[in-house]
C-alpha positions, 0 to 999 in steps of 0.5 A: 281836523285841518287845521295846521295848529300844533294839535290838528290831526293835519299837522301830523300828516304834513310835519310828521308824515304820519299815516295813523292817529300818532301815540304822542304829539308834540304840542302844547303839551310838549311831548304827552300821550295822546293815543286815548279814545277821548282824542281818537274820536276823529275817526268816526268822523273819516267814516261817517263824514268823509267816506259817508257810510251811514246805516239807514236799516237794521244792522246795515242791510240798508246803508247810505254812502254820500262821500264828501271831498273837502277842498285840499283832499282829492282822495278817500280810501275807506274801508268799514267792517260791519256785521254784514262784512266789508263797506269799501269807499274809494273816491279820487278827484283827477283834475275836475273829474271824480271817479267813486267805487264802492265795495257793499257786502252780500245780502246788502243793498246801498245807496250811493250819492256821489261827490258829483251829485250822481244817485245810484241804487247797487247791491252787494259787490264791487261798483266803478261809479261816476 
């Protein structure tokens, strides 16, 4: 995912400047349609590896968010729809501290491990952690 090679999703943020999966990349394949959900499948990693938003009961009434900040990422903006509503992960790395807040939706109980190591207990609603 970050590699810098012609194919590398972080080719597309750092030569391209994109902000989304682009419809075509110009690669090894010169200039093909890559917009398929064979090639998308990253995005499931952005919200299950990066923000950490796992389902650990039914439907989400449970759910876990263990965000990880790789070397050479200092934020997380994520927000994921579930059947209960909106999971939020907003994580940013500000010199050596890192700040974690946390949208969990209603009826919904969640627990938050931050990138710091801390553990946390939270229901529905917004949470500014550390």
């Amino acid at each position: 995912m970050l590699h810098n090679h012609d194919t590398g999703y972080a080719r597309q943020i750092r030569v391209y400047d994109a902000t989304c999966l682009m419809e075509q990349w110009f690669g090894l394949c010169g200039m093909c349609s890559m917009n398929h959900p064979m090639f998308g499948g990253i995005f499931a990693d952005f919200y299950q590896i990066l923000a950490g938003i796992t389902s650990i009961e039914n439907a989400y009434k449970k759910i876990r968010i263990a965000p990880h900040l790789l070397p050479g990422i200092n934020e997380i903006n994520c927000v994921c729809h579930s059947v209960r509503g909106k999971i939020g992960v907003f994580v940013r790395r500000i010199g050596e501290k890192v700040y974690t807040d946390v949208i969990i939706p209603p009826n919904t109980t969640a627990e938050v491990i931050t990138p710091n190591g801390n553990t946390y207990e939270v229901s529905g609603g917004k949470h500014m952690l550390e």
